[in-house]
C-alpha positions in Angstrom: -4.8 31.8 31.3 -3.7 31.1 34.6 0.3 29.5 34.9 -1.0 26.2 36.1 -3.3 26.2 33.3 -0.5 27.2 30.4 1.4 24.3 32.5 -1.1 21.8 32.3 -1.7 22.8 28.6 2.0 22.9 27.4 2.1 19.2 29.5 -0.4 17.7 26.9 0.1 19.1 24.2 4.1 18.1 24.6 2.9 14.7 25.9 0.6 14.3 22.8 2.9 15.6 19.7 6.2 15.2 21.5 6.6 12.5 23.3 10.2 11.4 22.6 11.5 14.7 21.8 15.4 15.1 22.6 15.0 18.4 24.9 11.9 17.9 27.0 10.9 14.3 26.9 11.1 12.4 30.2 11.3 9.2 28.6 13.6 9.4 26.2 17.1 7.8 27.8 19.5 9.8 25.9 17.8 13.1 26.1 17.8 16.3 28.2 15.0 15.9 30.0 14.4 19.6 30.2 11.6 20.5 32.6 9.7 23.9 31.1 7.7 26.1 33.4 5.6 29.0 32.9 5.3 32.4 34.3 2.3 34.5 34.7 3.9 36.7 31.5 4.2 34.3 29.5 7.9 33.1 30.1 9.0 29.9 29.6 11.9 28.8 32.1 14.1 25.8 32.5 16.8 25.0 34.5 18.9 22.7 33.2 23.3 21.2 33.3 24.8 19.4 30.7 27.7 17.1 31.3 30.5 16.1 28.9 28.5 13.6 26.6 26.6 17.0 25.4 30.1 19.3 24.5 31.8 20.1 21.6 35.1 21.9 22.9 36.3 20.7 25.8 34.2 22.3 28.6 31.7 23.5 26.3 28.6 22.9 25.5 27.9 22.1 21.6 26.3 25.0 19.3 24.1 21.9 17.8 22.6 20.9 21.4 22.4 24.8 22.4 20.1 25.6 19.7 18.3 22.8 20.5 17.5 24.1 23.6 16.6 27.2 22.7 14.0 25.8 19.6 12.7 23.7 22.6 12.4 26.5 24.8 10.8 28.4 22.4 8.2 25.8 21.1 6.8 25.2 24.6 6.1 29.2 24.6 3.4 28.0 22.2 2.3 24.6 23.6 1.7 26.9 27.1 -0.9 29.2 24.5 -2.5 25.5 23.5 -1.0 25.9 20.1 1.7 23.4 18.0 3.7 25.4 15.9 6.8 24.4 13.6 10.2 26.7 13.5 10.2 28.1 10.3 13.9 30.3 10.9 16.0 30.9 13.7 18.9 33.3 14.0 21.6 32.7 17.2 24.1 35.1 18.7 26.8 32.8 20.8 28.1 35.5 23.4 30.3 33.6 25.4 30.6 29.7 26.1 27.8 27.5 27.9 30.0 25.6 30.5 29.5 22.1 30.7 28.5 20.5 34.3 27.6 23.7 35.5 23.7 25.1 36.2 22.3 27.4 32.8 18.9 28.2 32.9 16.8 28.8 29.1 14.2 31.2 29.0 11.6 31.8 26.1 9.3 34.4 25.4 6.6 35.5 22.3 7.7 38.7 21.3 4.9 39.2 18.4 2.2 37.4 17.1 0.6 38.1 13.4 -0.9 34.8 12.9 0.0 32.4 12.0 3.1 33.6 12.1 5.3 34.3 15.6 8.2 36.2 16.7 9.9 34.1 19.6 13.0 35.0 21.9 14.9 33.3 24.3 18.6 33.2 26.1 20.6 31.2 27.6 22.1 32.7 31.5 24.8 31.1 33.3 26.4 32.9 36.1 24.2 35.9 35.9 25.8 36.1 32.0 24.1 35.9 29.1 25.6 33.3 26.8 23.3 32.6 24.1 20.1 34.4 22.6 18.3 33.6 19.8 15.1 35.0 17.5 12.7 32.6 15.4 9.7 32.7 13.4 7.0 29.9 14.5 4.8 29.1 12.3 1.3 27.7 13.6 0.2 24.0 12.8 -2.8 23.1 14.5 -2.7 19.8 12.0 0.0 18.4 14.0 -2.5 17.5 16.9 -4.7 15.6 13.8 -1.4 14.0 12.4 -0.9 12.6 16.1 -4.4 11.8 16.2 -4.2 9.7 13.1 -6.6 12.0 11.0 -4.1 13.2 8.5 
């Protein structure tokens, strides 16, 4: 699948089953508004700076809203392959502190699929450190698109 196609698929799917999530919607005023984009290997990118209303320390970006990030990061990995899927666990290692007000960028990978079951990774880089990775298992939910439909 071409990366304007796992683009365009990861667009509608979040559009359809998403639409006022926290991370990536556009129209949801007191969210992140998280723009994802994919790579030709399956990546998942976005570039993205909190300010102050997102920390928990002073200067710091709160745990809570970081793993947010990366669950959203992570999900979009499997909107891009034209699959919804729900987080079934998801382990974090915090390295080192994700400065507010300052650019981070989130990327996401599939590391191994069994379906219906999925191994994501992704990180969290900020001044060519990594701050934040995580591991999950996604588990696929094809009925979500029905629930959104109203078939369900």
């Amino acid at each position: 699948m071409s990366t304007e196609t796992q683009q365009n698929t990861a667009a509608n799917i979040r559009n359809w089953v998403h639409p006022n999530c926290v991370v990536c919607s556009s129209t949801n005023n007191k969210g992140l508004h998280l723009e994802f984009v994919s790579s030709n290997d399956g990546c998942i990118t976005a570039t993205f700076q909190c300010d102050e209303a997102f920390e928990g320390y002073p200067g710091v970006l709160h745990g809570g809203v970081i793993s947010s990030i990366l669950d959203g990061a992570m999900g979009h990995c499997m909107f891009a392959r034209g699959q919804t899927a729900v987080t079934a666990e998801m382990t974090i290692r915090f390295r080192h502190p994700v400065v507010t007000n300052q650019e981070a960028t989130v990327s996401a990978r599939i590391a191994r699929s069994s379906h219906p079951l999925y191994l994501l990774e992704a990180e969290i880089i900020q001044a060519g450190q990594v701050k934040v990775t995580a591991k999950a298992k996604f588990l696929d939910r094809p009925q979500l698109i029905d629930v959104s439909e109203g078939i369900l």
